[in-house]
Backbone as JSON, one array per atom type, in Angstrom:
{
  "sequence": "XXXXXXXXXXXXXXXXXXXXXXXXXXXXXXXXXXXXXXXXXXXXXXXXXXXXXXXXXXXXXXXXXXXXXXXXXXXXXXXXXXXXXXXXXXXXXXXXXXXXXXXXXXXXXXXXXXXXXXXXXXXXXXXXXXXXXXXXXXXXXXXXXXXXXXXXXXXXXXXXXXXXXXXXXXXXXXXXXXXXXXXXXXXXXXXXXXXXXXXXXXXXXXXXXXXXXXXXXX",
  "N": [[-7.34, 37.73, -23.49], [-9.83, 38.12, -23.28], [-10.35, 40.52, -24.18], [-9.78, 40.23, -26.84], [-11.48, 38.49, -28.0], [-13.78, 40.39, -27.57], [-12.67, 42.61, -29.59], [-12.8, 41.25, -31.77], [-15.5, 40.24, -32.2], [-16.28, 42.95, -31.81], [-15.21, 44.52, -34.28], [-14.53, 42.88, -36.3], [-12.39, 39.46, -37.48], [-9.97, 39.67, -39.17], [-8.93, 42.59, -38.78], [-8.65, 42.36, -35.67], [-6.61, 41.13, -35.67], [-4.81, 41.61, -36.7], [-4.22, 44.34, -35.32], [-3.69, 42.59, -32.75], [-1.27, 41.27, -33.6], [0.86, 43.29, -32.85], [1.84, 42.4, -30.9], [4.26, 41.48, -29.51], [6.4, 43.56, -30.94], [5.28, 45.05, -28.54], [5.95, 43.77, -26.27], [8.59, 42.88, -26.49], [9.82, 46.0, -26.25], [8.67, 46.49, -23.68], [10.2, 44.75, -22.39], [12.61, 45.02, -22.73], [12.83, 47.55, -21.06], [12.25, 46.77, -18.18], [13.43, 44.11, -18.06], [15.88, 44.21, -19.05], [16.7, 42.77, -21.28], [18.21, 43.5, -23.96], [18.22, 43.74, -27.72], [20.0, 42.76, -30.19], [20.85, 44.62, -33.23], [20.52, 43.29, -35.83], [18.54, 41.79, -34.74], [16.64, 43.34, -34.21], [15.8, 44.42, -36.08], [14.54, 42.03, -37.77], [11.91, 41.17, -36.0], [10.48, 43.5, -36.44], [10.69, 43.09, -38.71], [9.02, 40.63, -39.26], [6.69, 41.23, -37.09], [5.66, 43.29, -39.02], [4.75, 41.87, -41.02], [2.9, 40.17, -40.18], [1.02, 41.82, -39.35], [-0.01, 42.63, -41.75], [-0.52, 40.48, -43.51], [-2.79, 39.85, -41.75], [-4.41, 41.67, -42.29], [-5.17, 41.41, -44.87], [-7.45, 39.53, -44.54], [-9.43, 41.06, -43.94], [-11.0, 43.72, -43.44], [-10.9, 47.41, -42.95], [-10.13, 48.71, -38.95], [-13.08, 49.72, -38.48], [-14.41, 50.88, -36.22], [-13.94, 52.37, -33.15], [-14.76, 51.09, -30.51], [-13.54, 48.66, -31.31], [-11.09, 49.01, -31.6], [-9.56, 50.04, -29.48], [-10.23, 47.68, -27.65], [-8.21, 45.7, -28.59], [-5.88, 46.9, -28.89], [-5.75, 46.88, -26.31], [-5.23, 43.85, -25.75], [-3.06, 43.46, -27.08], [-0.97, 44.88, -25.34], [-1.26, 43.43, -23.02], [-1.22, 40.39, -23.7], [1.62, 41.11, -24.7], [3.01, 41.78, -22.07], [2.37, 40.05, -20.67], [4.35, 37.48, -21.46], [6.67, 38.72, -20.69], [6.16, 38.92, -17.25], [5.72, 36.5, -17.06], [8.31, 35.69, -17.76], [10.06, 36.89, -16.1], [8.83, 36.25, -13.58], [9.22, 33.19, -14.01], [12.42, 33.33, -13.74], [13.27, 34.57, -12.05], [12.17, 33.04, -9.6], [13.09, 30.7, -9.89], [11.64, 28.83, -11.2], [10.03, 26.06, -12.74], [9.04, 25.82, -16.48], [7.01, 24.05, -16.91], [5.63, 24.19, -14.14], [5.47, 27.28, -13.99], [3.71, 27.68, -16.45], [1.2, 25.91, -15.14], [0.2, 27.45, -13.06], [-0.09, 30.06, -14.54], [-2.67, 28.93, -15.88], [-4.32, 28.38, -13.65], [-4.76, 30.91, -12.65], [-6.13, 31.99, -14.89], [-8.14, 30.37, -15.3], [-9.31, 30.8, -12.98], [-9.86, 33.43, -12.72], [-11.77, 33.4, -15.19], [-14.08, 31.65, -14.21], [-14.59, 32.9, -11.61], [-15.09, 35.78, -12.05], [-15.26, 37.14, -14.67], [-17.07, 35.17, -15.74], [-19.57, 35.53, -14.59], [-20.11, 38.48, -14.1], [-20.69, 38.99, -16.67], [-23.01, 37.99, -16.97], [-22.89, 34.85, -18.64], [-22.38, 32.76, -16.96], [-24.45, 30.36, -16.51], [-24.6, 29.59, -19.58], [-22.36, 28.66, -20.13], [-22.02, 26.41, -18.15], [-23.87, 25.07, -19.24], [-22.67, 24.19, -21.74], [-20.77, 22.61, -21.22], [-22.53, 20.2, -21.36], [-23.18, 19.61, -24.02], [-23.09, 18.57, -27.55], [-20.6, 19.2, -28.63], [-18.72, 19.4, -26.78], [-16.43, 17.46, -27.23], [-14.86, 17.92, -29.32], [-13.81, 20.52, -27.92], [-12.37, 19.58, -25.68], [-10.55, 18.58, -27.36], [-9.41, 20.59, -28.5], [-8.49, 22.28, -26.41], [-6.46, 20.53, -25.53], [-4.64, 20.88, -27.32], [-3.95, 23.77, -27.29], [-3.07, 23.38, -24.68], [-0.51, 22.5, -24.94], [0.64, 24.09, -27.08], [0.9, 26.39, -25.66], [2.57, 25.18, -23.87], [5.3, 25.2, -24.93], [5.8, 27.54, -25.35], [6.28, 28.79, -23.44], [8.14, 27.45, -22.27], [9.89, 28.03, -24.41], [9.88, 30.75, -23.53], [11.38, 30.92, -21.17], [14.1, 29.29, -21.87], [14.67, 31.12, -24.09], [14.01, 34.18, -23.62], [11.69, 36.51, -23.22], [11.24, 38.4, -25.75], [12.84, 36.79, -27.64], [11.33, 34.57, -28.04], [8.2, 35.53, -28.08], [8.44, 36.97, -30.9], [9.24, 34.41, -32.0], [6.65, 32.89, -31.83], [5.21, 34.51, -33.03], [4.64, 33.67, -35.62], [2.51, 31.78, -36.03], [0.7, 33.24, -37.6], [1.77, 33.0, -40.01], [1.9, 30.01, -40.03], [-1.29, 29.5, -40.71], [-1.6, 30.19, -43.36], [-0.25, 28.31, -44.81], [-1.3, 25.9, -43.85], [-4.22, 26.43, -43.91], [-4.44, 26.52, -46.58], [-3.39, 23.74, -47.52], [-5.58, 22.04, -46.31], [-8.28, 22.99, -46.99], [-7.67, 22.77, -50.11], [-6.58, 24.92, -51.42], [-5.29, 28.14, -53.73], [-3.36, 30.18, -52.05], [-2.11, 32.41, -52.79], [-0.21, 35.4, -54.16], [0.51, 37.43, -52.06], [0.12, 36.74, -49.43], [1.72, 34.44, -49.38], [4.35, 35.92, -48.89], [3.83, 37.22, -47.23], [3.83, 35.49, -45.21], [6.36, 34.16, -45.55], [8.48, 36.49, -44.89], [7.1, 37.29, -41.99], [8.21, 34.28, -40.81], [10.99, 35.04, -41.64], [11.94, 36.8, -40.52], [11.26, 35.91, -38.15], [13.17, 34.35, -37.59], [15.27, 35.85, -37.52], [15.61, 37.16, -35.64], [15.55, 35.4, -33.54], [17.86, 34.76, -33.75], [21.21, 33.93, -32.53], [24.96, 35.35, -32.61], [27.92, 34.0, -31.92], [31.21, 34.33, -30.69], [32.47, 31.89, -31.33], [30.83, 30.18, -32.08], [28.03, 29.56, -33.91], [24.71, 29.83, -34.14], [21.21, 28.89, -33.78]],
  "CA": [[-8.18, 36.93, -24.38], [-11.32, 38.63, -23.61], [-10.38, 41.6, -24.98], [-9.72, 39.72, -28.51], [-12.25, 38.01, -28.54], [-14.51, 41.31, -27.94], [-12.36, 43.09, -30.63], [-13.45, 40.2, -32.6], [-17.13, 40.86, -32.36], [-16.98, 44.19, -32.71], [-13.94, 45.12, -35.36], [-14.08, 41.44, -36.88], [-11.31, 39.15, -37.23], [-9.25, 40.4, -39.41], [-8.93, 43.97, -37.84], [-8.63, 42.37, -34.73], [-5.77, 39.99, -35.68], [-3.76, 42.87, -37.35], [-3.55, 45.12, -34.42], [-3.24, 42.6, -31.43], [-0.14, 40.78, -33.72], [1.77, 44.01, -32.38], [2.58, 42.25, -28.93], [5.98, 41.29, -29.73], [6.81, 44.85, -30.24], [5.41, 45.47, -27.41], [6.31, 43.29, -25.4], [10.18, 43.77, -26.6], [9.7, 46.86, -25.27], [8.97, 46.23, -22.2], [11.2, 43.58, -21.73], [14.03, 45.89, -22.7], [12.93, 48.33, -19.95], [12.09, 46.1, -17.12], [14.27, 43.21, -17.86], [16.99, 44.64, -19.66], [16.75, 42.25, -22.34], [18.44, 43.56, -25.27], [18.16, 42.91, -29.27], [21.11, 43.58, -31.74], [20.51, 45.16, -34.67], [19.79, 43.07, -36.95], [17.45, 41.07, -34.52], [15.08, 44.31, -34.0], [15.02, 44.44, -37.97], [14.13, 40.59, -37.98], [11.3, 41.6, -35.34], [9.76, 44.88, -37.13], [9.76, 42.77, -40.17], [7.89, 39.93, -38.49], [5.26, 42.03, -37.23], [4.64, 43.87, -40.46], [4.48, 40.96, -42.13], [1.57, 39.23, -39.78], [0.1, 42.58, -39.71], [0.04, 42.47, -43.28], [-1.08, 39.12, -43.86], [-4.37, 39.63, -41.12], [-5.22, 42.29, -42.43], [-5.62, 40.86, -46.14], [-8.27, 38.74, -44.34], [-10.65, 41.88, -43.1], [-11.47, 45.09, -44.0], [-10.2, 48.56, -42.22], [-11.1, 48.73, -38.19], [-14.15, 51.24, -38.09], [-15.04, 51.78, -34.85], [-12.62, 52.65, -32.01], [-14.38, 50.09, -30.15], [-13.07, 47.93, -31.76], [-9.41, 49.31, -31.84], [-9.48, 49.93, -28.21], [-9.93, 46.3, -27.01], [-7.36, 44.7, -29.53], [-4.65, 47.65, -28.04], [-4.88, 46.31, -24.67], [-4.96, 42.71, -25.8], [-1.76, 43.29, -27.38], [-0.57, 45.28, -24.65], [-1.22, 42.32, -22.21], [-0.03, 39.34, -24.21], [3.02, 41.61, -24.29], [3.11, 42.07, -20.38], [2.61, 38.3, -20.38], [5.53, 36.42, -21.44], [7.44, 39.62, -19.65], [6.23, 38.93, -16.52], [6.3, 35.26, -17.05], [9.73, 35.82, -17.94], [10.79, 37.13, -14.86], [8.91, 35.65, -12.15], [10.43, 32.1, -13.97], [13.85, 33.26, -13.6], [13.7, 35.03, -10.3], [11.76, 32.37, -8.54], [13.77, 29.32, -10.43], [10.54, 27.88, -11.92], [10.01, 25.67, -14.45], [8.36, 26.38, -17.37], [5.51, 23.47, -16.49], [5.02, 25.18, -13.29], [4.62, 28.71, -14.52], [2.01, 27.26, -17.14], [-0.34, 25.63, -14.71], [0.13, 28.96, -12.57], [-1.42, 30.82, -15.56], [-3.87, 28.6, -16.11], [-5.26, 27.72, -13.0], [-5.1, 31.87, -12.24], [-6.95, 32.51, -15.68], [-9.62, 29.79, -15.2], [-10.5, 31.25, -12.07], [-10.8, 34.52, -13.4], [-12.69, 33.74, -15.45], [-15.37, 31.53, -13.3], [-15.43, 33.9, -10.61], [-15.1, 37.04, -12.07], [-16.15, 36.88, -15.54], [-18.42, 34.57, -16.45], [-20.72, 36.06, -13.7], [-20.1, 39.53, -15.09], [-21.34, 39.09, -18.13], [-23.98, 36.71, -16.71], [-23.04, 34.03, -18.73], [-22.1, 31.32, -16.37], [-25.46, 29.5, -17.35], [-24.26, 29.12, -20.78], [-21.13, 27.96, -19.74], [-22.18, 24.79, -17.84], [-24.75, 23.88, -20.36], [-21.89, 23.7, -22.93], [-20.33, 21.15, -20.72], [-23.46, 18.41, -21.58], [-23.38, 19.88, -25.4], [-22.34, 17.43, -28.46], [-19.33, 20.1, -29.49], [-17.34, 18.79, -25.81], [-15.21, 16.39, -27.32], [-13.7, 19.11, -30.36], [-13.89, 21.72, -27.04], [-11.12, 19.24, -25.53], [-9.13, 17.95, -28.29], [-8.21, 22.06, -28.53], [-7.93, 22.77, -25.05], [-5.24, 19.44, -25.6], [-3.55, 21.51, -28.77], [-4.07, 24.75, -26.54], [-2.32, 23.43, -23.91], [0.82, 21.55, -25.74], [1.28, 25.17, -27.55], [1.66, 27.06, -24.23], [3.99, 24.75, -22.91], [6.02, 25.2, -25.7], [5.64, 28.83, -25.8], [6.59, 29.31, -21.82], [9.55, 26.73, -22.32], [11.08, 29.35, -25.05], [10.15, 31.87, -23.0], [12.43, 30.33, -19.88], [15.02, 29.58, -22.2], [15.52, 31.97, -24.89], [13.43, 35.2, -23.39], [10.72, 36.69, -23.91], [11.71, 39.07, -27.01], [12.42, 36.07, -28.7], [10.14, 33.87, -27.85], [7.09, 36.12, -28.99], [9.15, 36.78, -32.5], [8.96, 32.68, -33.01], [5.29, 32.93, -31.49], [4.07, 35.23, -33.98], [4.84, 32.57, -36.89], [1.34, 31.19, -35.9], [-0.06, 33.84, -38.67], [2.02, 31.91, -40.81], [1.02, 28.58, -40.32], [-2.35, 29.44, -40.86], [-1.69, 29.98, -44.67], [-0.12, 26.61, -45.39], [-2.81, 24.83, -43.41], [-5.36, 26.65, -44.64], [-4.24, 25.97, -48.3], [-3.08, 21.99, -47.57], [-6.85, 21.63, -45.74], [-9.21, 23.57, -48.21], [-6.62, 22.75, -51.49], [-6.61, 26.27, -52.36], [-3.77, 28.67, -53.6], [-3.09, 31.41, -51.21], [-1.92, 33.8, -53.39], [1.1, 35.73, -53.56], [0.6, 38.42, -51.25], [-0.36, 36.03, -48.35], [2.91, 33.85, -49.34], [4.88, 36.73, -49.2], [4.4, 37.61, -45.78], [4.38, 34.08, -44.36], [7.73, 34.05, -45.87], [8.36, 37.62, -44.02], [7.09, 36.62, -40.57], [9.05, 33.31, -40.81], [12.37, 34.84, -41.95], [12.31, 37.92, -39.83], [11.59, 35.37, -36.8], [14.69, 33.89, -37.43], [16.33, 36.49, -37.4], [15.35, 37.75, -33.9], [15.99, 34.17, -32.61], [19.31, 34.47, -33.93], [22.5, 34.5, -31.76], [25.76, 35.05, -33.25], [29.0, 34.07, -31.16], [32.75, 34.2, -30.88], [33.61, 30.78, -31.14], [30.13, 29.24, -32.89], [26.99, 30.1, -34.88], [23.6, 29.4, -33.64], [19.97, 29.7, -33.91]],
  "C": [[-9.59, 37.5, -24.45], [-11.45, 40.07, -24.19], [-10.26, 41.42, -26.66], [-10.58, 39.54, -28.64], [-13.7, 39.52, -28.37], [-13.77, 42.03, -29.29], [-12.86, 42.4, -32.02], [-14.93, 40.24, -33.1], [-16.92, 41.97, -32.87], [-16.1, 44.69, -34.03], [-14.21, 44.03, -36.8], [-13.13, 40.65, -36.57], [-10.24, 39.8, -37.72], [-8.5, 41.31, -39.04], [-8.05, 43.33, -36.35], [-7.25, 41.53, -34.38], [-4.98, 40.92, -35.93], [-2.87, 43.59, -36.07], [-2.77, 44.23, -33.23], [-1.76, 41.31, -32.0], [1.21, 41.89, -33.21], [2.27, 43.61, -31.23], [3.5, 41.77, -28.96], [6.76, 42.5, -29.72], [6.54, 45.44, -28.8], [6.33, 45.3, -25.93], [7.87, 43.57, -25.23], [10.49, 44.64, -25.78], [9.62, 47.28, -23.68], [9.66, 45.64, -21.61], [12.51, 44.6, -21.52], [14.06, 46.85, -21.36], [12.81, 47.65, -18.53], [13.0, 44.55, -16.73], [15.84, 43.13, -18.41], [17.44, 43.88, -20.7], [17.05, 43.31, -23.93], [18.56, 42.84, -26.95], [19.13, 43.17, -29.97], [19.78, 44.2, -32.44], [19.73, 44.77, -35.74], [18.5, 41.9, -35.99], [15.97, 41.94, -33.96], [14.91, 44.31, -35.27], [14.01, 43.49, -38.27], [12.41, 40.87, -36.95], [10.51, 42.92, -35.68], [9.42, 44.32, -38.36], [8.43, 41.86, -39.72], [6.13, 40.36, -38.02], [4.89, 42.88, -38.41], [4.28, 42.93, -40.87], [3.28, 40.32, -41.41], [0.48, 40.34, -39.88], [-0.78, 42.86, -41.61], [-1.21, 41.2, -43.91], [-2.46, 39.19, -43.07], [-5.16, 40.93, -41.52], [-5.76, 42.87, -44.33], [-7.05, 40.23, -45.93], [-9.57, 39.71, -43.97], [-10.44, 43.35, -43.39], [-10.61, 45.8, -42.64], [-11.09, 48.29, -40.4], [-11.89, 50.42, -38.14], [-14.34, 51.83, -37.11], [-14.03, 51.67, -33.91], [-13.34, 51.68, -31.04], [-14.31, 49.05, -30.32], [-11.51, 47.88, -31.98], [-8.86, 49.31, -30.41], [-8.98, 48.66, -27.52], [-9.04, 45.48, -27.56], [-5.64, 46.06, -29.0], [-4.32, 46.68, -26.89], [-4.73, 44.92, -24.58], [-3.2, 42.14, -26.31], [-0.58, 43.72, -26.41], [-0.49, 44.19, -23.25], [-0.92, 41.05, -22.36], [1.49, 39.86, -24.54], [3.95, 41.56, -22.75], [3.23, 40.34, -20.18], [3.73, 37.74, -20.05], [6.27, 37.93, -20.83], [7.47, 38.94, -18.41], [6.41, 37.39, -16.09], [7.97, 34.95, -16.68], [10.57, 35.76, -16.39], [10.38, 36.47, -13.57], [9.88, 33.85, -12.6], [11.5, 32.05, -13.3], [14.43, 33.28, -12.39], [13.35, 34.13, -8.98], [12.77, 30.44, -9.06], [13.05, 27.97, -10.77], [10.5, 27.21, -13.03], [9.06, 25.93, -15.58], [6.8, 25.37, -17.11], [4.91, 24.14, -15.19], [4.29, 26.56, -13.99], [3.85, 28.35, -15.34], [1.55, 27.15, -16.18], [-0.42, 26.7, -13.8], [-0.28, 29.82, -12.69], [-2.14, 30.41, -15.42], [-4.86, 28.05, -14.99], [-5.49, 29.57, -12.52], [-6.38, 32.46, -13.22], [-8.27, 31.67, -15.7], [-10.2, 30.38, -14.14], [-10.56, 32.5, -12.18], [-12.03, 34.32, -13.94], [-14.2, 32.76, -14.74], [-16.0, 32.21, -12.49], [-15.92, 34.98, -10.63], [-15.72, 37.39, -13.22], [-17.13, 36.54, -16.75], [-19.62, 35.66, -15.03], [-21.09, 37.07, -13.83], [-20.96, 39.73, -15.6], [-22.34, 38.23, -18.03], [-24.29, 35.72, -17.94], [-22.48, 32.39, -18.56], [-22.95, 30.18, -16.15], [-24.81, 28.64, -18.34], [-22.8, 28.42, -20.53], [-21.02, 26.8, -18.9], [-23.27, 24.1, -18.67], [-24.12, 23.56, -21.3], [-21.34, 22.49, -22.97], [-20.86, 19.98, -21.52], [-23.72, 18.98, -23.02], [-22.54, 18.62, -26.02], [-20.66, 18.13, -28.77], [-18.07, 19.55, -28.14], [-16.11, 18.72, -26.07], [-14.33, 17.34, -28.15], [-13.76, 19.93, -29.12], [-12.46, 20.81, -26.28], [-10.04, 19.21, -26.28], [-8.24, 19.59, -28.5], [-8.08, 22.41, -27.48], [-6.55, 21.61, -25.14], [-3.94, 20.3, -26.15], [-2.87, 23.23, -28.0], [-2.63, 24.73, -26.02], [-0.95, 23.04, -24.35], [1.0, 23.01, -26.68], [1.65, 26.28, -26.78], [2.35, 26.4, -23.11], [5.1, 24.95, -23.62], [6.36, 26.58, -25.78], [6.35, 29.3, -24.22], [7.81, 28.65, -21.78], [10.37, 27.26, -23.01], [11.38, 30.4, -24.17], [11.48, 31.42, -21.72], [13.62, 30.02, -20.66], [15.55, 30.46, -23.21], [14.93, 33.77, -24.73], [12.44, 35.93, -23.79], [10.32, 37.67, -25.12], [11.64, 38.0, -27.92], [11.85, 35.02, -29.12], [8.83, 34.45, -28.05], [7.08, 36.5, -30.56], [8.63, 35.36, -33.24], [7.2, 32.55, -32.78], [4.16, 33.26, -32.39], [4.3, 34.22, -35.71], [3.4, 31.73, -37.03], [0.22, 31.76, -37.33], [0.42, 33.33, -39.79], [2.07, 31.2, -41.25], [-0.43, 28.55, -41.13], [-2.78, 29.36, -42.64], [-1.55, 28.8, -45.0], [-0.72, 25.52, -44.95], [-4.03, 25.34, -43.93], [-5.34, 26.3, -46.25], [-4.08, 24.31, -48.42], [-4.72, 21.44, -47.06], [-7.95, 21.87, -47.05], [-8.49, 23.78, -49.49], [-6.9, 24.15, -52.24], [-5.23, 26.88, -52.86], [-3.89, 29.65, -52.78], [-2.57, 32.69, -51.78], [-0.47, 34.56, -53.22], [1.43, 36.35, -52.54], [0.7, 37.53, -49.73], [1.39, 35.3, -48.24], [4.12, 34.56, -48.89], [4.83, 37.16, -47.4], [4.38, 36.73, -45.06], [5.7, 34.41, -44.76], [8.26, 35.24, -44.95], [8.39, 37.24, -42.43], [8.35, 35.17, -40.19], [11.04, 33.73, -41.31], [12.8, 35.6, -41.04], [11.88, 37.26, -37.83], [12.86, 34.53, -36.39], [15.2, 34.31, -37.24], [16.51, 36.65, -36.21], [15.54, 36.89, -33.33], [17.53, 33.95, -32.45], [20.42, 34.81, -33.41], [24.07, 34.38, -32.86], [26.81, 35.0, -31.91], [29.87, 34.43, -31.43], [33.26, 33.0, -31.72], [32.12, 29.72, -32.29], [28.58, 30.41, -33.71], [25.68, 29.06, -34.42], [22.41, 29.72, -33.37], [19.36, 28.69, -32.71]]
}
């Protein structure tokens, strides 16, 4: 996250949304080598479309990235929300955790990153308890609420359907963002934008998709 959100500063959003939607490939990847998680055929297609299509769609929103650092820090952000639900993946399985466990596991390891290590850093662990007694609080919970209720949901795929295709349905988030952004600010979105929501959303189906012997099931 702190590598996004620097890619963010320096690249923009856009840019920065483009590259670090690659962590599904990545992650795939790794999964396949370290967990032996395999994809059919047609659910690496469904998964290559997916990410074009968010890449696509974030990077309608923002110009080309210019500066390498700015390409840099949105690599290894993708490269580590890849490693994520991987390693999630496996300590779940191997230790016979539940998916509420392994959340607060993350999150009580990543809050104290970042208190101890850094906010102090970057010396601004000042600014970070004066936000506390700020008016913005209460919206600073209600999304740590939404936060949290989307990474339980996101760690509960991962535990049951793996983490290949549980970052596939994950990346549908670039998706949403059109038809809320258009139902909020009554705008049209345009075709191009529609076009790869539709994309991301069909090609995450796919990759979710098991076929059997005996039934049919997504």
């Amino acid at each position: 996250m702190t590598c996004y959100l620097l890619a963010i500063r320096t690249a923009g959003a856009g840019p920065a949304v483009s590259v670090s939607a690659l962590y599904p490939a990545i992650g795939a990847l790794l999964a396949a080598i370290f967990l032996r998680e395999q994809l059919r055929s047609w659910q690496k297609a469904g998964l290559m479309v997916s990410v074009s299509g968010a890449v696509l769609l974030s990077a309608l929103g923002g110009g080309a990235i210019s500066r390498w650092s700015g390409l840099i820090p949105a690599l290894v952000c993708a490269l580590c929300w890849g490693s994520e639900a991987v390693i999630s993946s496996s300590g779940m399985k191997l230790g016979d955790i539940s998916s509420e466990l392994g959340l607060l596991i993350r999150q009580i390891t990543s809050a104290t990153a970042y208190w101890l290590i850094l906010l102090p850093m970057s010396g601004s662990l000042k600014t970070a308890v004066s936000a506390v007694k700020s008016d913005c609080l209460l919206w600073v919970l209600l999304a740590a609420v939404a936060g949290t209720a989307s990474f339980l949901c996101y760690f509960r795929t991962i535990r049951n359907l793996g983490s290949s295709k549980a970052m596939a349905l994950n990346i549908t988030y670039t998706a949403w963002v059109v038809m809320m952004e258009s139902a909020l600010h009554r705008t049209s979105p345009g075709f191009l934008p529609i076009l790869c929501a539709m994309l991301i959303s069909s090609g995450s189906a796919l990759t979710a998709y098991e076929q059997n012997k005996q039934e049919l099931k997504v």
